[in-house]
TORKOL-4160 file (C-alpha; in steps of 0.2 Angstrom, whole numbers, padded with zeros to 4 digits, m for minus):
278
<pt num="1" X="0049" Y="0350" Z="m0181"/>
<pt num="2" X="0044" Y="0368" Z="m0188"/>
<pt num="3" X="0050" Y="0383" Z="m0179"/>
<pt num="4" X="0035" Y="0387" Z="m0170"/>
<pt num="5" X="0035" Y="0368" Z="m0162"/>
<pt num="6" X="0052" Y="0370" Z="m0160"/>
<pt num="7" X="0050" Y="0384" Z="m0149"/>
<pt num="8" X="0037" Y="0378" Z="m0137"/>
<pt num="9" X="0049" Y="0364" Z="m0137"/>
<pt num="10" X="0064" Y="0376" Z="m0130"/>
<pt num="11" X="0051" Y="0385" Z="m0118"/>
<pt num="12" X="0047" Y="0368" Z="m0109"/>
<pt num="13" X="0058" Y="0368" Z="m0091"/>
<pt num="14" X="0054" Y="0351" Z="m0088"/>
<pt num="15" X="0057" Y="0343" Z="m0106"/>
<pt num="16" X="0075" Y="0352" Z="m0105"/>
<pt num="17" X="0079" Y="0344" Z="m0090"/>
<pt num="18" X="0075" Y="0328" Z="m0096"/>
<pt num="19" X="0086" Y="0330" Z="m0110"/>
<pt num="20" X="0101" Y="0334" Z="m0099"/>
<pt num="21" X="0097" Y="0319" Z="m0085"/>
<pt num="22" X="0098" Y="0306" Z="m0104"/>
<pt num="23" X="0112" Y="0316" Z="m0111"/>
<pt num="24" X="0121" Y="0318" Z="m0093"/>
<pt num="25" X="0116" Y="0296" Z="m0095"/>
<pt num="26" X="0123" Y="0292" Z="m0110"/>
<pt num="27" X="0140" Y="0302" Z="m0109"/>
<pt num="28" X="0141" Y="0294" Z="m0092"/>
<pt num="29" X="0138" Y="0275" Z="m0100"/>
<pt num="30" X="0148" Y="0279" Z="m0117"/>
<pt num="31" X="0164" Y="0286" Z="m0108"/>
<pt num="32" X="0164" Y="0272" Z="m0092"/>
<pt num="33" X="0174" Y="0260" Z="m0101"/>
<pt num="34" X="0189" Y="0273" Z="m0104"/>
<pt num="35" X="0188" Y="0280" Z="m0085"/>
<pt num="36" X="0182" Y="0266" Z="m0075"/>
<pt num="37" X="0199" Y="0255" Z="m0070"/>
<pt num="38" X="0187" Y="0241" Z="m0067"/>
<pt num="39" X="0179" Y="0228" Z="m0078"/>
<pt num="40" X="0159" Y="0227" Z="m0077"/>
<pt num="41" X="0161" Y="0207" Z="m0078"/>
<pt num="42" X="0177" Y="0200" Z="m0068"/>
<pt num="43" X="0176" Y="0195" Z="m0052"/>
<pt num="44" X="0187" Y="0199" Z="m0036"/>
<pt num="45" X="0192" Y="0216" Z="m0042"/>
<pt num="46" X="0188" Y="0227" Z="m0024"/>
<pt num="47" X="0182" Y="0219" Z="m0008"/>
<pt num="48" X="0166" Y="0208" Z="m0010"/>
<pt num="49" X="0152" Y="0216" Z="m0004"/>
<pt num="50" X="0160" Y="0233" Z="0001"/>
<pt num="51" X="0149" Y="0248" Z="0007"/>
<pt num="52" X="0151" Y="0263" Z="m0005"/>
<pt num="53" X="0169" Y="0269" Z="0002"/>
<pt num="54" X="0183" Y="0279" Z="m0009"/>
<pt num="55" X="0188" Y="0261" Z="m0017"/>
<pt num="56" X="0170" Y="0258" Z="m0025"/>
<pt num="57" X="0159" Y="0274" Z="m0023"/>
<pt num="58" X="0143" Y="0264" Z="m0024"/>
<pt num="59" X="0151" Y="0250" Z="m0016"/>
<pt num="60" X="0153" Y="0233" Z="m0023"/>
<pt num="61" X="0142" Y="0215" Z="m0025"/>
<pt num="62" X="0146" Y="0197" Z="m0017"/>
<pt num="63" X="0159" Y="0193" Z="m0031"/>
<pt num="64" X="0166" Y="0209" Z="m0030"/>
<pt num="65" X="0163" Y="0217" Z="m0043"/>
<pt num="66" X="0160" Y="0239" Z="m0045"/>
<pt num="67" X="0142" Y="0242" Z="m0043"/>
<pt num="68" X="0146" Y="0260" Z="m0053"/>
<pt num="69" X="0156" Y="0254" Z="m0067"/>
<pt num="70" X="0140" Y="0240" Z="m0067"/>
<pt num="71" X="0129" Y="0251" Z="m0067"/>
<pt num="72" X="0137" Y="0261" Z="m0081"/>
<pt num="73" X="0139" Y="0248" Z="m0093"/>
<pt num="74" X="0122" Y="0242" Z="m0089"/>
<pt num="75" X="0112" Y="0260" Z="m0095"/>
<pt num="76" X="0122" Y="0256" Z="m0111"/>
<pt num="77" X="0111" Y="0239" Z="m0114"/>
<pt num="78" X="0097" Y="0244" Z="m0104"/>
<pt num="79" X="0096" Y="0261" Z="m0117"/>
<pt num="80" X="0099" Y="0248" Z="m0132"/>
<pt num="81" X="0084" Y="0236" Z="m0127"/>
<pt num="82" X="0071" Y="0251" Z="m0125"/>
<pt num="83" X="0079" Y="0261" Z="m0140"/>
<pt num="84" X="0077" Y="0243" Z="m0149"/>
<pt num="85" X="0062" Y="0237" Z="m0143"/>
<pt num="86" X="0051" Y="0254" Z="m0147"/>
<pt num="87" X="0058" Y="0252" Z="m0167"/>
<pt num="88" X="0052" Y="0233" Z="m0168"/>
<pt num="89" X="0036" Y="0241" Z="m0161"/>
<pt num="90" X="0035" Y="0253" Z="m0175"/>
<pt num="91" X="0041" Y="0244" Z="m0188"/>
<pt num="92" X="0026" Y="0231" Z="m0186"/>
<pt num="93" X="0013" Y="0244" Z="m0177"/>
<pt num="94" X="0014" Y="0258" Z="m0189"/>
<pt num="95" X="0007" Y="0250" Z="m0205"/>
<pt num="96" X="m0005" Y="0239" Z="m0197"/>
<pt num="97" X="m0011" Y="0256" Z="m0192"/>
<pt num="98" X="m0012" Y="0263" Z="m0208"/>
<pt num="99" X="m0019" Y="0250" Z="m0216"/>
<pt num="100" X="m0033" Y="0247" Z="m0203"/>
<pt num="101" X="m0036" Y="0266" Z="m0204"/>
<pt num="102" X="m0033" Y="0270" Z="m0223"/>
<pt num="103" X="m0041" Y="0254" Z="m0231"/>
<pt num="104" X="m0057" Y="0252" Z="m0218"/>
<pt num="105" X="m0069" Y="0237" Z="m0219"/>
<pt num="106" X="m0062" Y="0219" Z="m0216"/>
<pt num="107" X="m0044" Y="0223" Z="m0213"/>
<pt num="108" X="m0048" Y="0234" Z="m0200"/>
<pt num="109" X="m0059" Y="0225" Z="m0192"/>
<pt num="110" X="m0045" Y="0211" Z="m0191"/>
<pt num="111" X="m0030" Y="0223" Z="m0187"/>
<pt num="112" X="m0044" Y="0231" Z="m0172"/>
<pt num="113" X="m0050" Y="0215" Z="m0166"/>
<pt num="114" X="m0033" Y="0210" Z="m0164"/>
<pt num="115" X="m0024" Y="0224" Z="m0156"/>
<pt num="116" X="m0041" Y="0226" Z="m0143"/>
<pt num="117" X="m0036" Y="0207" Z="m0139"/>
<pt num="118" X="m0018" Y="0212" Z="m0137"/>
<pt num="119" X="m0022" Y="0227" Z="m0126"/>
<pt num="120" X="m0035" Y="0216" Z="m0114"/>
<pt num="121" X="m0019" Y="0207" Z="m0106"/>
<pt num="122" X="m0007" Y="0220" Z="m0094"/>
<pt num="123" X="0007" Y="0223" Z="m0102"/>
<pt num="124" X="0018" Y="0215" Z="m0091"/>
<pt num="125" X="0009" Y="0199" Z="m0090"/>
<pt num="126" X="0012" Y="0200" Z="m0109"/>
<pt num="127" X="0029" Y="0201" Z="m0109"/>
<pt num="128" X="0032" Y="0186" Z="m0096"/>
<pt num="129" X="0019" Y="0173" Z="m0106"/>
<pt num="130" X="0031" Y="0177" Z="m0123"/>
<pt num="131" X="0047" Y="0180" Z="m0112"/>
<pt num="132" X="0042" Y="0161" Z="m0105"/>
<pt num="133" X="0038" Y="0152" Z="m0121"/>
<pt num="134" X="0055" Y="0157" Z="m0131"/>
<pt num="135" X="0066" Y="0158" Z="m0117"/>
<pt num="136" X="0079" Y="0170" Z="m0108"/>
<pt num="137" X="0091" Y="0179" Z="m0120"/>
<pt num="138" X="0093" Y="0198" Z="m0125"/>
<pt num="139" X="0086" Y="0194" Z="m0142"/>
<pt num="140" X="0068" Y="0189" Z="m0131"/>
<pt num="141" X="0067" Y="0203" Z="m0121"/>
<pt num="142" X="0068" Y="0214" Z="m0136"/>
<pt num="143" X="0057" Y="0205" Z="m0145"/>
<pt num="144" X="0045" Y="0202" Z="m0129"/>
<pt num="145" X="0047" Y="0220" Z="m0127"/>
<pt num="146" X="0044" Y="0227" Z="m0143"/>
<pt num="147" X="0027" Y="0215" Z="m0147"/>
<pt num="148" X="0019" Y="0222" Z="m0129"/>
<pt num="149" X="0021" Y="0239" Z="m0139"/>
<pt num="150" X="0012" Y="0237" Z="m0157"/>
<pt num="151" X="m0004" Y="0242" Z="m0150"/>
<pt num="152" X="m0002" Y="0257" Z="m0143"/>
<pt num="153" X="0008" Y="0260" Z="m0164"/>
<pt num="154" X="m0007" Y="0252" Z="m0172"/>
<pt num="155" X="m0019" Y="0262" Z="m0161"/>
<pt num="156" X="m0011" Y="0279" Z="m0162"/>
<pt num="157" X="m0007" Y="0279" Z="m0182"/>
<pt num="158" X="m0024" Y="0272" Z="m0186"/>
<pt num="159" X="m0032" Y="0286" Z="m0176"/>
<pt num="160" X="m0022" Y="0298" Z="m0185"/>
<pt num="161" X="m0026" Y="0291" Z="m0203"/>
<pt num="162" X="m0043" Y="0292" Z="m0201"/>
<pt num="163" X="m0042" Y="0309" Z="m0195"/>
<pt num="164" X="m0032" Y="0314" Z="m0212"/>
<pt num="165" X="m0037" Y="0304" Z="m0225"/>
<pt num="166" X="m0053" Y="0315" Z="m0225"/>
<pt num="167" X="m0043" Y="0331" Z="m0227"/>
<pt num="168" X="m0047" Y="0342" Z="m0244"/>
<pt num="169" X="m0028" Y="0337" Z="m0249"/>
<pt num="170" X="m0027" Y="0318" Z="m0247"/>
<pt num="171" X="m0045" Y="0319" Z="m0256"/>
<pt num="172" X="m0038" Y="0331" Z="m0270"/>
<pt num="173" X="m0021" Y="0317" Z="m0273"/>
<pt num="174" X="m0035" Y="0303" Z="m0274"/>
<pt num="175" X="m0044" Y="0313" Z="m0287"/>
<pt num="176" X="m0030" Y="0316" Z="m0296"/>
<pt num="177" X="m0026" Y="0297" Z="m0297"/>
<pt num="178" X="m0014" Y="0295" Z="m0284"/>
<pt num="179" X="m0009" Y="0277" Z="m0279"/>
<pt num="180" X="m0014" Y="0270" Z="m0262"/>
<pt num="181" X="0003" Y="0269" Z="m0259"/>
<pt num="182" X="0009" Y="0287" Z="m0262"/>
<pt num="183" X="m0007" Y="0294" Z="m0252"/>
<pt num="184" X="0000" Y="0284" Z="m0236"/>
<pt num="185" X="0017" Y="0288" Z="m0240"/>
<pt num="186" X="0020" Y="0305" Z="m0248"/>
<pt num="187" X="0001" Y="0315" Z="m0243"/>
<pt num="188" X="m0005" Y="0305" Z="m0223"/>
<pt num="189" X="0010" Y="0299" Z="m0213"/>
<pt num="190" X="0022" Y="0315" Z="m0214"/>
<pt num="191" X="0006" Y="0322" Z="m0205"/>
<pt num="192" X="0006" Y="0309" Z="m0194"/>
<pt num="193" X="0024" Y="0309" Z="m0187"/>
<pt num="194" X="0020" Y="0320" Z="m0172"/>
<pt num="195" X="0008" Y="0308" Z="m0161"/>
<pt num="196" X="0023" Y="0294" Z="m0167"/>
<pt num="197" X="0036" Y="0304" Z="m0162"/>
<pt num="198" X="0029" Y="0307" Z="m0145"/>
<pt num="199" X="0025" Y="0290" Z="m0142"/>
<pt num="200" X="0041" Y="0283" Z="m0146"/>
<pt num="201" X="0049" Y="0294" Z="m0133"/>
<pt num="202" X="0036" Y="0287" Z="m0120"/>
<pt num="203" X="0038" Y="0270" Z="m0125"/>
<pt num="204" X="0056" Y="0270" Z="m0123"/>
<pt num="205" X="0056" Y="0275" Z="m0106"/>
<pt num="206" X="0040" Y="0260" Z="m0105"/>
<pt num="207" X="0052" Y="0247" Z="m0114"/>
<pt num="208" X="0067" Y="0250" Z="m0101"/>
<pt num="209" X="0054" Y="0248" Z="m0085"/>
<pt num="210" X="0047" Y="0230" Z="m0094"/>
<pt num="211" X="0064" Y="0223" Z="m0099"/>
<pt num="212" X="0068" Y="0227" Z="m0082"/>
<pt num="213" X="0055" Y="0218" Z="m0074"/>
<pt num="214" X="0059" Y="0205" Z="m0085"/>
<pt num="215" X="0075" Y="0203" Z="m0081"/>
<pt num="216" X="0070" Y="0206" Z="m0061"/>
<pt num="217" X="0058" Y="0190" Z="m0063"/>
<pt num="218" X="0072" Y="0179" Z="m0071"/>
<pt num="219" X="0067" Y="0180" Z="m0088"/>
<pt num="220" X="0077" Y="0193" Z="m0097"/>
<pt num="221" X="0093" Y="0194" Z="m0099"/>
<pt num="222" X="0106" Y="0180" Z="m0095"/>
<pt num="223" X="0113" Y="0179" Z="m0076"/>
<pt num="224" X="0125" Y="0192" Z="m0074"/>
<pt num="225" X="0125" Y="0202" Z="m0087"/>
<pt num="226" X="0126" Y="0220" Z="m0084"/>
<pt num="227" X="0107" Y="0228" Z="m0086"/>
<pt num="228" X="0097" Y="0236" Z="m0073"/>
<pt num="229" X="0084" Y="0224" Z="m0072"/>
<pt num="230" X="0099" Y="0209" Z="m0070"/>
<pt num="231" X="0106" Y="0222" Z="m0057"/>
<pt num="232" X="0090" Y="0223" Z="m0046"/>
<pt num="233" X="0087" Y="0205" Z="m0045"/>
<pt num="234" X="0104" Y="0204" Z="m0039"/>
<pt num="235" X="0106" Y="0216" Z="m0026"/>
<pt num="236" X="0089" Y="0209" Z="m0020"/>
<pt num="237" X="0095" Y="0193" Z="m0018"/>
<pt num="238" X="0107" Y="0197" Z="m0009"/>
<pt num="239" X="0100" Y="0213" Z="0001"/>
<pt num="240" X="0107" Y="0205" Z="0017"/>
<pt num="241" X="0124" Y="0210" Z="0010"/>
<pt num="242" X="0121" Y="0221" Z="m0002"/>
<pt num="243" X="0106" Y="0230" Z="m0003"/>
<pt num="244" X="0114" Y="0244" Z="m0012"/>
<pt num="245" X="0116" Y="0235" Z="m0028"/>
<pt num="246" X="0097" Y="0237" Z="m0028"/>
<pt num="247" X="0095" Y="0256" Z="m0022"/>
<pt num="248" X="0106" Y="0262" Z="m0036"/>
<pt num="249" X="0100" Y="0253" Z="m0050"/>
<pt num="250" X="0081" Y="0255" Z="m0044"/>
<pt num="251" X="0085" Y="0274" Z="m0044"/>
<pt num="252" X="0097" Y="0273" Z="m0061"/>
<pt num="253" X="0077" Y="0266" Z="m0071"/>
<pt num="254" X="0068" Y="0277" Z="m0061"/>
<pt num="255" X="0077" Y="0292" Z="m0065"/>
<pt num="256" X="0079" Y="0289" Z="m0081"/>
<pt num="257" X="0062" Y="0285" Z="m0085"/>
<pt num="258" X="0056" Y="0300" Z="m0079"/>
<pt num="259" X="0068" Y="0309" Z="m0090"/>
<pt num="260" X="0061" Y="0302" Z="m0105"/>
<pt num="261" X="0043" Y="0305" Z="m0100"/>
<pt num="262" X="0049" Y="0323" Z="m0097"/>
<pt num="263" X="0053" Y="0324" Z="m0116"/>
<pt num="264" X="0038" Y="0314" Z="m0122"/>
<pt num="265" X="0027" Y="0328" Z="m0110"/>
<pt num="266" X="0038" Y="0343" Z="m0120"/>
<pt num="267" X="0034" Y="0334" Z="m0138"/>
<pt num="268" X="0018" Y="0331" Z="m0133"/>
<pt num="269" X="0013" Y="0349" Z="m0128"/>
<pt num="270" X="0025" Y="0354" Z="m0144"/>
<pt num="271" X="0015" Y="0346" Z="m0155"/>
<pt num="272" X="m0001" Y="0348" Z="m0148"/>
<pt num="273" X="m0003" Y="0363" Z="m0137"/>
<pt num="274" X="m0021" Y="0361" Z="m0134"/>
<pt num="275" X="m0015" Y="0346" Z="m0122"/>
<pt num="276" X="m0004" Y="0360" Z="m0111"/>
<pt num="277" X="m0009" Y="0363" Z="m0093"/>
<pt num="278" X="m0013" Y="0380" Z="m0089"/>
């Protein structure tokens, strides 16, 4: 990010407050384990089902367990699947992308037909039709995850090809005998990386929501564990005793998807400034 960028960047209110709520987050979820005098997994250790109170500030589930320290421990794997799921997205989306977008003719037309087919399903509904035929685990909601974002990758870098691979410089490396590999790599995506970067910060804050509705409809993350969506499901069924479990960790995904989209809205008009409301 250049100066200028960078600046714009610093000037958007909204982007800085997001950065603070996901830094305030993560400090929160990294230090938990050396302040918390509870474990996140064993049972019995306050009251079972206890209101929020000085023992357990946000109270505690039917096993008695801290809803806080859960909750804590579970923005640690709840950041890692969306962290995780938006770099399998890229790592398969972005050269389909530019390969579509650089090369043109049939494998475009293959790599289009097949993200347009991929992007006809809701994303959700995608995630549960491969969450269902491998199973629950952490490794399928990542994957799950992370597949339900390669279009938006393959979409957004072969917009962005096409655009710059008719620019005088990326013509000038071909005449000069460049390979097809240098152009893509060294000449189109460095100029590409802003639209990437933007919707990478999006899609994390996208990728935490899905794997917590997986994991809300039994097919993420193994019984118990400590995630949000896991969290949710739990406080929900149970909400006769304690509903609470539910009210924090809605508010914990809510809160910190919008703090992400705060940043992706900041990138976004610092990248682009044409796209600023006025």
């Amino acid at each position: 990010m250049d100066d200028r960028k960078l600046r714009i960047f610093l000037g958007h209110r909204t982007a800085l407050a997001g950065i603070a709520i996901l830094v305030l987050i993560t400090l929160a979820a990294g230090l938990v384990g050396l302040v918390s005098p509870y474990d996140s997994d064993a049972f019995g250790q306050v009251e079972e089902s206890l209101g929020p109170s000085s023992e357990a500030w946000l109270g505690s589930d039917v096993s008695g367990r801290d809803t806080l320290t859960r909750l804590l421990f579970g923005a640690r794997l709840s950041l890692f699947i969306g962290i995780t799921a938006v770099a399998f997205s890229m790592v398969i989306g972005i050269p389909l992308g530019a390969i579509a977008g650089y090369f043109g003719g049939w494998p475009d037309m293959v790599i289009s037909r097949l993200v347009d087919l991929m992007l006809s399903f809701p994303s959700i509904l995608l995630a549960i039709c491969i969450a269902a035929a491998m199973g629950i685990g952490l490794d399928t909601v990542i994957i799950a995850v992370g597949v339900v974002g390669v279009p938006q990758f393959a979409r957004q870098v072969r917009a962005s090809v096409l655009q710059i691979k008719e620019l005088e410089f990326v013509m000038a490396s071909r005449a000069l005998g460049a390979s097809h590999f240098r152009i893509l790599s060294r000449e189109i995506m460095p100029h590409a990386m802003g639209p990437i970067i933007v919707l990478a910060t999006l899609g994390i804050g996208t990728s935490i929501l899905t794997a917590a509705g997986l994991s809300f409809l039994g097919l993420g993350v193994e019984t118990g564990t400590a995630e949000w969506g896991a969290l949710l499901k739990d406080g929900y069924t149970t909400r006769s005793k304690t509903i609470w479990v539910s009210v924090w960790s809605g508010l914990a995904i809510s809160v910190t998807v919008l703090a992400f989209n705060l940043v992706g809205d900041g990138l976004r008009d610092a990248y682009d400034p044409r796209s600023r409301v006025t």
